[in-house]
C-alpha positions in Angstrom: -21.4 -12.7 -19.0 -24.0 -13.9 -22.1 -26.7 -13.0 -21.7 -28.8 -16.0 -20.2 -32.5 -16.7 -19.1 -33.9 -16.2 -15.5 -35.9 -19.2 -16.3 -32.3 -21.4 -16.6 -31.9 -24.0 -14.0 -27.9 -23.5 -12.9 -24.9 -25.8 -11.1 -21.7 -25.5 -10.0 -19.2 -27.0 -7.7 -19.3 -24.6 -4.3 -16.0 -26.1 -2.9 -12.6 -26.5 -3.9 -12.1 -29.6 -6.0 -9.5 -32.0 -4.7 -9.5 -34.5 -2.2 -11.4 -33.9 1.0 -14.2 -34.8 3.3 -17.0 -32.8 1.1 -17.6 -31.6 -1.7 -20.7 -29.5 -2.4 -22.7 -29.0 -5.9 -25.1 -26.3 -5.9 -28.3 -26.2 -8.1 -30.8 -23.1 -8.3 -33.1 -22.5 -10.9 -36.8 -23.8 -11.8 -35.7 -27.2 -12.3 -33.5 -28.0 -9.4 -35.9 -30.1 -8.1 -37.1 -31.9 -10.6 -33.1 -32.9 -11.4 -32.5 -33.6 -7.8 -35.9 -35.9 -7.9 -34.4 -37.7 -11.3 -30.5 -38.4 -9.9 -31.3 -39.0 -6.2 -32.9 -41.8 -4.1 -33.3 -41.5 -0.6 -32.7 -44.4 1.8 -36.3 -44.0 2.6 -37.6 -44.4 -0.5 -41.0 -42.9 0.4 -40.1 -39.8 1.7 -40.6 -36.8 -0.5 -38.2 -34.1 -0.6 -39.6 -31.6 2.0 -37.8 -28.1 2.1 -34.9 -26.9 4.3 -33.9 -30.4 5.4 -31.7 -32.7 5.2 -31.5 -35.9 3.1 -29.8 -39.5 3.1 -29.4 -41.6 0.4 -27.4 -42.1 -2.9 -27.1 -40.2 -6.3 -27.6 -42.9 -9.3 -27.7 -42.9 -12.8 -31.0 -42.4 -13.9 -29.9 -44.4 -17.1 -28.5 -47.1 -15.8 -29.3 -47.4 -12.0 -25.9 -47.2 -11.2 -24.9 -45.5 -7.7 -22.3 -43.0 -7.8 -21.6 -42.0 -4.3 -23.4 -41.6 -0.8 -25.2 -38.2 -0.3 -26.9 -35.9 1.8 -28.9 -33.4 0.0 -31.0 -30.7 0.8 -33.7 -29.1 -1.1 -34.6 -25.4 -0.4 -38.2 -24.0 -2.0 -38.0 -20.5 -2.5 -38.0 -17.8 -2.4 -36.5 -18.4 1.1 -32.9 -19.3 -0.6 -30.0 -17.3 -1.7 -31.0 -16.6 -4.7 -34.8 -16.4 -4.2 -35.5 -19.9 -6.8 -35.2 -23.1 -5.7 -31.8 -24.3 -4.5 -30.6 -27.8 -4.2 -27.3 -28.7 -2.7 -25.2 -32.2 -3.0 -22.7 -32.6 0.0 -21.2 -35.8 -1.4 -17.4 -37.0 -0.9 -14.9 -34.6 -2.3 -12.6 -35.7 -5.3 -12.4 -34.8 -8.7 -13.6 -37.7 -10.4 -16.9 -38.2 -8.2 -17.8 -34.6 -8.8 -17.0 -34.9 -12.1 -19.1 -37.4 -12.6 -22.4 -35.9 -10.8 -21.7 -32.7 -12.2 -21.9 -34.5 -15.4 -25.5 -35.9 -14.4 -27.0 -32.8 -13.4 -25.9 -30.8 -16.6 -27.7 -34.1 -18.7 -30.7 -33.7 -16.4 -31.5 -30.0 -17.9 -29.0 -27.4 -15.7 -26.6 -25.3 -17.5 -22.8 -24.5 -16.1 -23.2 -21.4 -13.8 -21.1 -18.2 -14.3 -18.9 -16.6 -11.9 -21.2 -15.1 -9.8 -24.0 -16.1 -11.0 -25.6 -17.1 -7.7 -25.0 -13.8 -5.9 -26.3 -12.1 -9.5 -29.8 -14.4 -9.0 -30.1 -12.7 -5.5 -29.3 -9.5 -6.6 -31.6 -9.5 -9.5 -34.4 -10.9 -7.3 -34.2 -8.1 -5.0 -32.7 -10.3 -2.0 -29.5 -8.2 -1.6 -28.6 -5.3 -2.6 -25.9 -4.0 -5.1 -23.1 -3.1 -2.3 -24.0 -6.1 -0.4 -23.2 -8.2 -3.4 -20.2 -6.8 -3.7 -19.5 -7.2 0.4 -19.8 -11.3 -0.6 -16.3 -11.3 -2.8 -14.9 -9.2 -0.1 -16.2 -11.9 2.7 -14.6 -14.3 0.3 -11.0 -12.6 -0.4 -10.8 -11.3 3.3 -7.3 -12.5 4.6 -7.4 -10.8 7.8 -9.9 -10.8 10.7 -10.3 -7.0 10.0 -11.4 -7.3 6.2 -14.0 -9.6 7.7 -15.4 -7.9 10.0 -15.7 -4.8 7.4 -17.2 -7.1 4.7 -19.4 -8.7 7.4 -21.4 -5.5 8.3 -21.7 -4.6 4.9 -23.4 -7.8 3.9 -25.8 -7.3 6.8 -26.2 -4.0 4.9 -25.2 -1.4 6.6 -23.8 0.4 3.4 -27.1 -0.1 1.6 -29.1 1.5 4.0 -26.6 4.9 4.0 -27.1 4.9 0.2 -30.9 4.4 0.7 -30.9 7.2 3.0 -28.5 9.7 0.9 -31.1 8.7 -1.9 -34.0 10.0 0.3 -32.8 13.1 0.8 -31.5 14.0 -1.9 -35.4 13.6 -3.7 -36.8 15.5 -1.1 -34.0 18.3 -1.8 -35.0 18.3 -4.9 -38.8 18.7 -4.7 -38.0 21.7 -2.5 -35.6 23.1 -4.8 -37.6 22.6 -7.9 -40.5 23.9 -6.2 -38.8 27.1 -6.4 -38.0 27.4 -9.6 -41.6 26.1 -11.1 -43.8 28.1 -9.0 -44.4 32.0 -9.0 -42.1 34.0 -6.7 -45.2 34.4 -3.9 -45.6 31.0 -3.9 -42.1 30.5 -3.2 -41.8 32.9 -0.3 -45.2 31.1 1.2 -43.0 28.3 1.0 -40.0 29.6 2.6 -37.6 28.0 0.4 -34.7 30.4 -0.3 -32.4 29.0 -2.3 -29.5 29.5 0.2 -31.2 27.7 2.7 -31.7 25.0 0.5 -27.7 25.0 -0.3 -27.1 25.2 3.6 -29.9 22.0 4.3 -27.9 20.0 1.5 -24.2 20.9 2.8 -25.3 19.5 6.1 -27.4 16.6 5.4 -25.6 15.3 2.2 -22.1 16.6 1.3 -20.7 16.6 5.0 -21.4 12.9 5.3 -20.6 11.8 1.8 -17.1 13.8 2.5 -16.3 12.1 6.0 -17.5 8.2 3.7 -15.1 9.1 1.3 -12.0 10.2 3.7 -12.5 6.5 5.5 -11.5 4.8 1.5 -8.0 5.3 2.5 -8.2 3.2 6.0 -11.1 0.8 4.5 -8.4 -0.1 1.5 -5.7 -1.1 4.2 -8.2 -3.3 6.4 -9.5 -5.1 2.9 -6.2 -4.9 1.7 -3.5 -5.2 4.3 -0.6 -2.9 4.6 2.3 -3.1 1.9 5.8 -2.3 3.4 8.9 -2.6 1.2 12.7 -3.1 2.6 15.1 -0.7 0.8 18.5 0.2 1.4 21.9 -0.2 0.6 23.9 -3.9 0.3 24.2 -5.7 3.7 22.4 -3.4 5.7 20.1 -6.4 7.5 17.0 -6.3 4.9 17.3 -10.1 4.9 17.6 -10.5 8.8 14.8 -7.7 9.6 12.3 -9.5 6.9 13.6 -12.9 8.8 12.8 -11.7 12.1 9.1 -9.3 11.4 8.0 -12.8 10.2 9.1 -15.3 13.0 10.9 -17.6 10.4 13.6 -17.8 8.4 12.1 -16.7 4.6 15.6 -14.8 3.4 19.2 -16.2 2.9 21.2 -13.8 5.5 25.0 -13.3 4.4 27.7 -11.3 4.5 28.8 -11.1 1.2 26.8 -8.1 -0.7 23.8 -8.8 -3.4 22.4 -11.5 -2.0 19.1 -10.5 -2.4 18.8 -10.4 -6.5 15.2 -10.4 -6.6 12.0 -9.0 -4.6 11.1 -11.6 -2.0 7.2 -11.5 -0.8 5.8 -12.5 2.7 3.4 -11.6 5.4 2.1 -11.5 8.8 -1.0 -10.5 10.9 -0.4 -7.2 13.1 -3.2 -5.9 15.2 -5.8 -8.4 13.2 -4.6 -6.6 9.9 -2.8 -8.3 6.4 1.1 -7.1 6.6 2.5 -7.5 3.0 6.6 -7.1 3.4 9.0 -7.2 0.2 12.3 -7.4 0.7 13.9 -5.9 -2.2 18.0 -6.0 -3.8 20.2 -3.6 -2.5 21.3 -0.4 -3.8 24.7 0.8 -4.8 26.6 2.8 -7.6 28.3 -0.1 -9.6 26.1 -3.4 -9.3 26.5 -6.0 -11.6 23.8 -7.4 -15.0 21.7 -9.0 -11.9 21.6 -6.9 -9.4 20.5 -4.0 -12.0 17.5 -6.3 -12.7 17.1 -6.2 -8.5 17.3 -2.9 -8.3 14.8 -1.9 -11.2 12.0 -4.3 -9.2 13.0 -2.6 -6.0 11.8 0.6 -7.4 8.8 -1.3 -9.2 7.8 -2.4 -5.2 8.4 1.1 -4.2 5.7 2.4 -6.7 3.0 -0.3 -4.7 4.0 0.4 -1.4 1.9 2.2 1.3 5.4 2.3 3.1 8.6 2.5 2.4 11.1 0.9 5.6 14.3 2.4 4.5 17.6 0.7 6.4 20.7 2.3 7.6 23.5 0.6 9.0 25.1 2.5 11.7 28.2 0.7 12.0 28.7 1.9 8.4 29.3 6.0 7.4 26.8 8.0 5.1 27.3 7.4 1.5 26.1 8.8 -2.5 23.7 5.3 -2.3 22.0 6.7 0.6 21.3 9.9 -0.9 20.4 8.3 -4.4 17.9 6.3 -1.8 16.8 9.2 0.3 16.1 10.9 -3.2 13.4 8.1 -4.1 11.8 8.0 -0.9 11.6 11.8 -0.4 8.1 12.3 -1.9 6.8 8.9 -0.6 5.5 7.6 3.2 8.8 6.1 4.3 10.5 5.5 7.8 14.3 5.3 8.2 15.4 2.5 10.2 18.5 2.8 11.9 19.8 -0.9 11.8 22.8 -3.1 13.9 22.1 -1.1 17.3 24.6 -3.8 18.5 27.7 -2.6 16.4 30.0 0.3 17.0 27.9 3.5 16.2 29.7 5.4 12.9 26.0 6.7 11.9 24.1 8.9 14.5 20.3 9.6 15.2 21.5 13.7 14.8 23.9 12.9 11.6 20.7 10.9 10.0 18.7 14.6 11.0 21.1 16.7 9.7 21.7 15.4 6.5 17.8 14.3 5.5 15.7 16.4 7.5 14.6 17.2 10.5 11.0 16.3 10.3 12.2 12.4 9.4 11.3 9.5 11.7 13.8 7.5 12.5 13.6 4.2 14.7 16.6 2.7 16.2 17.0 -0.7 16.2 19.0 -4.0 16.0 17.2 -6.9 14.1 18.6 -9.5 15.6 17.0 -8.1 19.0 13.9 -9.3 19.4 12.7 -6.5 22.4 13.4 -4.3 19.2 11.1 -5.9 17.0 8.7 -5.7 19.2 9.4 -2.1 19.5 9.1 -1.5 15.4 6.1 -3.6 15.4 4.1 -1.1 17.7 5.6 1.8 16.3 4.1 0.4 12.6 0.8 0.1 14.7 0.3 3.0 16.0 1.5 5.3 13.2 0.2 3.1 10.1 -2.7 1.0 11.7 -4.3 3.1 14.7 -6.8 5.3 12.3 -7.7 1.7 10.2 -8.4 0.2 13.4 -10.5 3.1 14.8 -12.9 3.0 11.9 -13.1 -0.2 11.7 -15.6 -0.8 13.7 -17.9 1.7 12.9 -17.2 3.6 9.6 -19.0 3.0 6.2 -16.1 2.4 4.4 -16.6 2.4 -0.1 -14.3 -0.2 -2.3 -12.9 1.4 -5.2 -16.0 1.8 -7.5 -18.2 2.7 -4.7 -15.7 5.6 -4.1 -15.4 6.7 -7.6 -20.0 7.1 -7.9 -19.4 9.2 -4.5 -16.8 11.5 -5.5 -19.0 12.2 -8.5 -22.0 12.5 -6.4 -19.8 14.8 -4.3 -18.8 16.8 -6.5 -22.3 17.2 -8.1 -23.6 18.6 -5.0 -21.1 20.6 -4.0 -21.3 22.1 -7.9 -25.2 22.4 -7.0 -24.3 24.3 -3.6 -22.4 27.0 -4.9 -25.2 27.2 -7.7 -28.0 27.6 -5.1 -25.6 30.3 -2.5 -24.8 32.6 -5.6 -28.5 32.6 -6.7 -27.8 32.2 -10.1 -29.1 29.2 -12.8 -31.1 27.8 -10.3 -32.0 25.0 -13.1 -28.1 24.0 -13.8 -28.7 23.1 -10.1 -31.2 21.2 -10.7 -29.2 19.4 -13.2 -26.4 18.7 -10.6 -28.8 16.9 -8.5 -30.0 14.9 -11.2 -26.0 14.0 -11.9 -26.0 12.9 -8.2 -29.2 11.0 -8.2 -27.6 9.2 -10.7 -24.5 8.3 -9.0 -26.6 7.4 -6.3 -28.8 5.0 -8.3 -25.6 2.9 -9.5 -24.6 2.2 -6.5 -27.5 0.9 -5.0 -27.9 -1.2 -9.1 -31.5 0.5 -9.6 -29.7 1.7 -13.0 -26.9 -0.4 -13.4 -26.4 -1.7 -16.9 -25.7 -5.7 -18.0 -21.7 -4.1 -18.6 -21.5 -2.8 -15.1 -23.2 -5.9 -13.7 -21.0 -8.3 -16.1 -17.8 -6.1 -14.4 -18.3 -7.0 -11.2 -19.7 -10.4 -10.5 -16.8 -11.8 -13.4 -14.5 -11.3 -10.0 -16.8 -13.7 -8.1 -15.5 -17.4 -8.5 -18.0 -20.2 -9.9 -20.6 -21.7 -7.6 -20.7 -18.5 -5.8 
């Protein structure tokens, strides 16, 4: 983002623009007032524009008189606004040519174009929010799932913040114990009963035991932000296409006999337990496809790499073949389940033969996808084994995106560096340096220390007027 004034009045369109009932234009800055004054007239011509209401009446041209549509607007004072400055807001009719056109107005009147994320920068830079919370708004705003809003949700109301704030805390009052016992003389130090291992022990169970249970929840936070990615592999004509068809409720695949069909990764999703379900169906795998299916069959191992699970199909009205080794190969080393597909054919493929030949420890669901008892059935076994933890800490876990993991492994791993340091005895001030190394970690996540690049990294993700 350029670097622009605080004392810059800002606008953007807050709503999608197309046709529709409203459209909303948001002003905040030192002049939003004084704009709103010049472009609108309220029915009641007398009435000044008090704060936190509501007002009727028509945006003109201050040039010509001309009215441009019929209004409400509302003028907020601040420093009781999002962004702590004074905020006005248009709700005028929604289409492209009537925002246009007041947007044009506004930016003659003296405002500028906002960034992305400009808004939620103004609050965070006025010390209304909180780094994490800012980031909790583009989660509120990307969440596709009733999950990833409720997580977003708590940390806007700033739950994270106030862990950070906390970690913070103690970690300074670690450190004026610890440093206490390095700068003063060893009788002093023993008056102050501060051994160094029973600083180590005090920082292992106040810090770096809740920092390490934080940073095991990233794994079940980044599925209920995320959804769950599932990917549909198998040979040719094993029911891909049909199970895809029937995990939706609609018909999204062309179901056929004939083999390739499916030449191409085809995307979908569903809700399951409140959580995002992203499903690929992918081209089948066999020794000797033709020019298109190889293209197929290089995406399907593309999808593989983004999967969190891999569903692989067997047809058991069909024998074991090389393909379903060469398949069994790629999903060895990756979370997969083996599906066990066309429970309504002649059995040629067993539950024991699947065992024998790829493992005992494999799980392995039985099925027909044209059964709709056994969908139900796969669906609640994908809950349980692939959603249950998720779900469980969903409503109570402080749970880090991807940067806010990243400054806590570091912290982490700073203290833990410091521990060992402190039980050994030894260099009490490389210590002392490790806890510095935290403190800083600490410090970027709450944005005490965060830098214009940092800053410009994560509100760019924001969209304009927000």
């Amino acid at each position: 983002m350029p670097a622009f004034s605080a004392l810059d009045t800002i606008c953007a369109i807050a709503t999608p623009v197309g046709e529709g009932g409203i459209g909303i234009i948001k002003i905040t800055g030192p002049n939003a007032r004084p704009i709103a004054k010049a472009l609108f007239h309220a029915q009641q011509s007398e009435s000044p524009l008090q704060s936190h209401r509501l007002h009727y009446g028509w945006i003109r041209n201050p040039a010509t008189q001309e009215p441009v549509d019929e209004v409400l607007l509302s003028y907020m004072a601040g420093p009781h606004t999002y962004t702590c400055e004074d905020v006005v807001e248009i709700n005028c009719h929604s289409g492209f040519a009537v925002l246009q056109r007041i947007m044009e107005l506004v930016l003659a009147a003296g405002a500028r174009l906002a960034e992305p994320g400009e808004f939620t920068r103004r609050a965070f830079l006025n010390g209304r929010i909180g780094l994490s919370q800012a980031e909790a708004v583009i989660e509120l705003i990307r969440s596709r799932s009733e999950q990833s809003l409720t997580l977003a949700g708590r940390h806007l109301r700033g739950e994270f913040q106030r862990h950070l704030e906390t970690w913070r805390e103690q970690l300074l009052a670690l450190r004026v114990m610890m440093e206490a016992s390095i700068d003063f003389s060893q009788d002093t130090a023993d008056e102050l009963d501060l051994p160094l291992d029973s600083l180590a022990d005090l920082l292992e169970a106040k810090l770096l035991r809740s920092l390490q249970g934080v940073l095991n929840h990233y794994e079940s936070g980044r599925i209920l932000r995320e959804g769950l990615t599932l990917v549909l592999v198998g040979k040719p004509n094993v029911g891909k296409s049909s199970l895809l068809n029937a995990l939706l409720g609609k018909d999204r695949a062309i179901v056929s006999p004939f083999p390739g069909t499916t030449r191409d990764v085809i995307e979908d999703g569903f809700l399951l337990s409140g959580i995002s379900v992203r499903i690929l169906d992918t081209a089948g795998i066999r020794e000797e496809p033709d020019a298109i299916e190889v293209k197929g069959i290089e995406r399907t191992l593309r999808a593989l790499d983004e999967a969190d699970v891999a569903l692989w199909l067997v047809d058991q009205s069909r024998p074991l073949s090389i393909e379903d080794d060469s398949i069994f190969q790629a999903l060895s080393e990756r979370r997969h389940l083996i599906i066990l597909n066309k429970a309504d054919l002649p059995k040629i493929t067993s539950l024991e033969a699947l065992k024998s030949r790829y493992g005992e420890n494999s799980a392995i669901v039985g099925i027909s996808a044209l059964n709709p008892r056994d969908i139900d059935t796969l669906k609640s076994y994908l809950r349980v084994t692939f959603l249950q933890q998720p779900l469980e800490t969903s409503g109570s876990a402080i749970i880090p995106n991807l940067r806010q993991k990243t400054c806590l492994e570091e912290a982490h791993g700073a203290l833990a560096r410091a521990m060992r340091l402190l039980r050994s005895g030894d260099f009490p001030e490389l210590a002392a340096m490790e806890f510095q190394a935290a403190q800083e970690q600490f410090d970027m996540l709450l944005g005490s220390t965060a830098d214009e690049e940092l800053l410009d990294q994560i509100f760019s993700q924001f969209c304009i007027g927000k």
